[in-house]
BALOMI-275832 format. One record per residue: residue number from 1; residue in three letters; x, y, z of N, C-alpha, C in turn. Coordinates in pm, 1 decimal. Atoms other than C-alpha are relative to their C-alpha. Layout:
(pt NUM,'ALA',(X,Y,Z),(X,Y,Z),(X,Y,Z))
...
END
This chain:
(pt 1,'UNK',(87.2,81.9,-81.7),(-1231.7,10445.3,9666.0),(-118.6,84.2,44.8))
(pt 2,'UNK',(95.3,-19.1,-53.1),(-1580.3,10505.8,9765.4),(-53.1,10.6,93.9))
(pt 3,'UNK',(44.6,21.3,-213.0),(-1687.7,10623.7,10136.3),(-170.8,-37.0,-33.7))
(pt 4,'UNK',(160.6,22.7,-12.2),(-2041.6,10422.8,10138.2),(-40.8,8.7,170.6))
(pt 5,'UNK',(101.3,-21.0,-103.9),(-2281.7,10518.9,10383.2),(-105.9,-85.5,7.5))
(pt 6,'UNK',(110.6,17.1,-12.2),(-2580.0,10324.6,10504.5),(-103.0,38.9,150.7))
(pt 7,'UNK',(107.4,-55.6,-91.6),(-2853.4,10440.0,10710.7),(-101.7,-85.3,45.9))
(pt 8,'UNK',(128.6,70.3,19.0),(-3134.7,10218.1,10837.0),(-44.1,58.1,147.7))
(pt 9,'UNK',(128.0,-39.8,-102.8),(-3461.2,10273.4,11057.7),(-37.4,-109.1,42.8))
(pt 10,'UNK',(78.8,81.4,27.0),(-3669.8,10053.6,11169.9),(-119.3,48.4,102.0))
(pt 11,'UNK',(120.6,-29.6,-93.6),(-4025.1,10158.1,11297.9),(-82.8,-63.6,-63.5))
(pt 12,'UNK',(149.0,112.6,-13.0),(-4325.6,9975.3,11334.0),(25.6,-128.6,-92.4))
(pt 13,'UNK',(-18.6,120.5,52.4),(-4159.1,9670.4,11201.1),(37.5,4.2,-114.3))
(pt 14,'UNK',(-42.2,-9.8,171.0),(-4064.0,9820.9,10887.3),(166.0,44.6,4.2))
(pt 15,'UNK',(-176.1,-87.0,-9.3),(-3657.6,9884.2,10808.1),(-8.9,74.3,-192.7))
(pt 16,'UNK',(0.8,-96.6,103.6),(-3612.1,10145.4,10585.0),(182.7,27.5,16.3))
(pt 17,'UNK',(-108.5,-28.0,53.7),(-3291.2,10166.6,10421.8),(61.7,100.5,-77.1))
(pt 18,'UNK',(-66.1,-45.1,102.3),(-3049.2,10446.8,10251.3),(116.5,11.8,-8.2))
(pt 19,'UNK',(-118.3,21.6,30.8),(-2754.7,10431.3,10076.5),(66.1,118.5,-35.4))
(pt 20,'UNK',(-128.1,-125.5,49.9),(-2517.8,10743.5,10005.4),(115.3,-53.4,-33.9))
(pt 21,'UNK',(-94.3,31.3,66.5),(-2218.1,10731.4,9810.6),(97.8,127.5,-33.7))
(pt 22,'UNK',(-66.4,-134.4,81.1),(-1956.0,10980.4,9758.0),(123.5,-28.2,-1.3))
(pt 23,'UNK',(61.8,-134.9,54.9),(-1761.7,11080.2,9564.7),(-95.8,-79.4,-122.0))
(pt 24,'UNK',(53.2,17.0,70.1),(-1996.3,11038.8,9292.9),(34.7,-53.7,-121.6))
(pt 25,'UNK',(-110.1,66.1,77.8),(-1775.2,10820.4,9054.5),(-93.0,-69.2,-105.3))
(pt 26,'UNK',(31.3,60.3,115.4),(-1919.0,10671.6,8755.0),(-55.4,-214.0,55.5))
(pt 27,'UNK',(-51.7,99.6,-97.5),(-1810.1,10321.5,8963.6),(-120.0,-40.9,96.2))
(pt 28,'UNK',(95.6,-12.6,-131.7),(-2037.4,10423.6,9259.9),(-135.5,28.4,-68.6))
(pt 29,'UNK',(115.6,-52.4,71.0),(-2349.6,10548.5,9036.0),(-43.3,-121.7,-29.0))
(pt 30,'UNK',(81.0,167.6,4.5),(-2351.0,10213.1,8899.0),(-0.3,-133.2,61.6))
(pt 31,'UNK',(0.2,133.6,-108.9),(-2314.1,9983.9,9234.0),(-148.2,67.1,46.2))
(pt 32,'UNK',(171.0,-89.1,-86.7),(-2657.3,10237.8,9368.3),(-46.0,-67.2,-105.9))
(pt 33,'UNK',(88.8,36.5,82.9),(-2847.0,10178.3,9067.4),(-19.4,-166.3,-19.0))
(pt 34,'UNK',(14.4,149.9,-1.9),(-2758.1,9802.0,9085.4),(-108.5,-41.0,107.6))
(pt 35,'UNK',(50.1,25.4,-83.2),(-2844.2,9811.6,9396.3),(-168.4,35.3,47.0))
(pt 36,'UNK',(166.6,-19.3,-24.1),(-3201.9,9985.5,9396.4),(-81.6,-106.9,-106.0))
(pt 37,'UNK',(91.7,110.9,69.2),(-3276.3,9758.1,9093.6),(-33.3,-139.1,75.5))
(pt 38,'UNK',(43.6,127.9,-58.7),(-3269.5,9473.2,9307.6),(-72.3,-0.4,92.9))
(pt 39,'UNK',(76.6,-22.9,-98.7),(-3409.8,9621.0,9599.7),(-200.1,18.6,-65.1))
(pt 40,'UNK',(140.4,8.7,89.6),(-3716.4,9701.4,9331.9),(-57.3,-133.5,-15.4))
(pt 41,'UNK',(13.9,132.1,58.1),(-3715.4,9359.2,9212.3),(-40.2,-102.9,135.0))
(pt 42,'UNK',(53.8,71.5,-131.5),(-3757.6,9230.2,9592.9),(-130.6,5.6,0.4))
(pt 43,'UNK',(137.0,-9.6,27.0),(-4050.6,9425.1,9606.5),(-121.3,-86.0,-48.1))
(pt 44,'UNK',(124.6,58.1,140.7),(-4250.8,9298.0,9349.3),(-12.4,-172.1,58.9))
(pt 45,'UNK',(2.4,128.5,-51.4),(-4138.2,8947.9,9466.2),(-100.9,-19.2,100.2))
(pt 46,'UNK',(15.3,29.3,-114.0),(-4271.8,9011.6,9784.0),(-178.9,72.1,23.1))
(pt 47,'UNK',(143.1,-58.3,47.1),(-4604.8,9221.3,9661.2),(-87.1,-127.2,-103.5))
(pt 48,'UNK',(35.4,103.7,89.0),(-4650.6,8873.6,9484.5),(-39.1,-105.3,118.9))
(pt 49,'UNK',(-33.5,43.9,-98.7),(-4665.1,8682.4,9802.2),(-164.1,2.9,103.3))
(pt 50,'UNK',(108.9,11.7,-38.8),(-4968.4,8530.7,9952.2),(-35.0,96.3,161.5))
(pt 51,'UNK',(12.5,-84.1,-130.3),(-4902.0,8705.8,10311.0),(-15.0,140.3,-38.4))
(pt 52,'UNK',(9.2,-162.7,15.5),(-4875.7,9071.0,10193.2),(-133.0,27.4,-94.0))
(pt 53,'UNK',(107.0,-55.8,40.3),(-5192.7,9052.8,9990.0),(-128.5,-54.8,123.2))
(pt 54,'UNK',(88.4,18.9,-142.0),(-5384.4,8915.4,10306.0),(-7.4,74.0,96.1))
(pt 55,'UNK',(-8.5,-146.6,-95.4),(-5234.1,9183.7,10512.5),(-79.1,119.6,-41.0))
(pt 56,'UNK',(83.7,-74.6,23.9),(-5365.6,9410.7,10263.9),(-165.7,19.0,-8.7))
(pt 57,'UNK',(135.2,22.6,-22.6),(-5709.0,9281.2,10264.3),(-43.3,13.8,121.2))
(pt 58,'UNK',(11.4,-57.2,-158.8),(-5681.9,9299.4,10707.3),(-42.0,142.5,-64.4))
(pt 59,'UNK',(-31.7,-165.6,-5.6),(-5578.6,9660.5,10635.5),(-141.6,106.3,-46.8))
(pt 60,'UNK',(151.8,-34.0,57.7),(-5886.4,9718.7,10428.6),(-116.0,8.3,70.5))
(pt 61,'UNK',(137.4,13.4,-50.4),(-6134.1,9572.6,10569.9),(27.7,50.8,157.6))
(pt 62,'UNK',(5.1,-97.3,-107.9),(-6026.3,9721.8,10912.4),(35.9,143.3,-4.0))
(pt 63,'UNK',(59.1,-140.2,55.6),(-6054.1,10044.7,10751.6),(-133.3,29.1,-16.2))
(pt 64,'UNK',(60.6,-1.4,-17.3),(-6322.2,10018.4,10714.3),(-129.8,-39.5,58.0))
(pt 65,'UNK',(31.1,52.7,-94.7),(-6469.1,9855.2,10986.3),(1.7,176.4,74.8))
(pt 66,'UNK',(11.1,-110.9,-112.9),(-6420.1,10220.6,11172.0),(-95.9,79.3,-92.0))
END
């Protein structure tokens, strides 16, 4: 059996997640890798997403605004 660890943050509205796994089992290597592929795959979903490219355009243009 696998002792999983998770870790999370959350500052300035952001949660930041990590996962540890030990022992390092063949088993456990490929539940992480499942698991970051999907966490990748959020991403992209969410970098697709009319709010996060509007935020980035704020972010911009009050960049340079100073």
């Amino acid at each position: 059996m696998a002792d999983i660890k998770v870790y999370k943050r959350v500052n300035k509205g952001r949660t930041f997640i990590r996962v540890a796994a030990t022992p390092k089992s063949t088993e456990t290597r490929k539940l992480l890798r499942q698991f970051q592929a999907e966490v990748r795959e959020f991403e992209k979903e969410w970098k697709a997403t009319g709010a996060y490219r509007d935020a980035q355009k704020a972010k911009k243009k009050k960049k340079a605004a100073k």
